[in-house]
C-alpha positions in Angstrom: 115.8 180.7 80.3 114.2 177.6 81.9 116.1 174.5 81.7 115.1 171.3 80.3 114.0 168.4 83.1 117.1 165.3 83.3 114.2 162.9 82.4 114.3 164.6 78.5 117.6 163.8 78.7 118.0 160.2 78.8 120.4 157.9 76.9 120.0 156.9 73.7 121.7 153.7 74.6 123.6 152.0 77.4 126.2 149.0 76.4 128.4 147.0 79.1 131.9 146.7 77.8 133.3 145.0 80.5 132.1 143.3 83.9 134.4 142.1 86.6 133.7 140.1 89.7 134.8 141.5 92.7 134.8 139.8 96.6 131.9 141.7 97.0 129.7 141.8 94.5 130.9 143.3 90.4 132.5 146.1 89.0 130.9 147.6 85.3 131.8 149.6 82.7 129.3 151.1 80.9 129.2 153.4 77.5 125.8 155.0 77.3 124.9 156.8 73.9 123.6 160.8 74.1 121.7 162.1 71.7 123.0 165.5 72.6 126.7 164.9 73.8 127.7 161.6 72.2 128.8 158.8 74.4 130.4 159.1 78.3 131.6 155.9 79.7 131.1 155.2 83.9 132.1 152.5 86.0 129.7 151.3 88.1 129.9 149.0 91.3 127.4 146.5 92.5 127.4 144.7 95.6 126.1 141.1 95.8 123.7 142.5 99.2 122.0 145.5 96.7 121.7 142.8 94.2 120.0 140.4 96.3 118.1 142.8 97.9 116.7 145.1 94.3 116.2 142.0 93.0 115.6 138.7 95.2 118.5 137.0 92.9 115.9 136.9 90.1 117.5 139.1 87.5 121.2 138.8 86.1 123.0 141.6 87.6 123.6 142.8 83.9 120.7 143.8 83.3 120.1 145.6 87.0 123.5 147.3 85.9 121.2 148.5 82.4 118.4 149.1 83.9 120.1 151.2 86.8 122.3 153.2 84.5 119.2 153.9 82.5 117.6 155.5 85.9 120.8 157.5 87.0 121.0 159.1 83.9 117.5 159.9 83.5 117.6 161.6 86.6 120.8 163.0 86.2 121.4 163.9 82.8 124.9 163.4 81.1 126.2 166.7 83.1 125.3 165.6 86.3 125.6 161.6 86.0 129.0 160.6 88.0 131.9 158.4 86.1 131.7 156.4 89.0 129.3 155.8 91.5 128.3 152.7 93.4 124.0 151.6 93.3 123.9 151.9 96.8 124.7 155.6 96.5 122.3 156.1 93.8 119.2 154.2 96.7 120.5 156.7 98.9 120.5 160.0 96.0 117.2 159.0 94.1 113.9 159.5 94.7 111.5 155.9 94.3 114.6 154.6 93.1 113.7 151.2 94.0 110.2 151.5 92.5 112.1 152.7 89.6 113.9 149.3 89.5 110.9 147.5 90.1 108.9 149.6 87.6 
């Protein structure tokens, strides 16, 4: 039996419940919406350096937290996608991530 690609598996939603500041950047905590599995929740950390750099300051970093949830777990798919991870790791762990971003 051949498995289905991550990338048919993406989320059906993704919804910030909470954002903190932090003294380097922001800490989120993120539902996102299965169609297969329901909803897993993940906490995601964002440094003000990767936000600067993925986005020249030009986006809120809500919606680079959307946007790189939406990527991880596209790539991932909800068995593989981490409850916590930082974006820097995910740079480091995707392919064109950046592009992806940019994209």
């Amino acid at each position: 039996m051949h498995a289905e690609p991550a990338s048919t598996h993406a989320p059906l939603s993704v919804v910030i419940d909470e954002e903190c500041e932090t003294d380097r950047g922001w800490v989120y905590y993120v539902t996102l919406s299965w169609k297969s599995r329901g909803t897993t929740g993940h906490q995601i950390t964002l440094s003000w350096v990767d936000h600067d750099q993925l986005t020249g300051g030009s986006i809120p970093p809500s919606h680079l937290i959307e946007r790189v949830a939406t990527i991880v777990a596209t790539a991932m798919g909800v068995d593989e996608m981490p409850e916590r991870f930082d974006v820097s790791s995910m740079r480091r762990t995707i392919p064109e991530f950046e592009r992806l971003i940019n994209s």
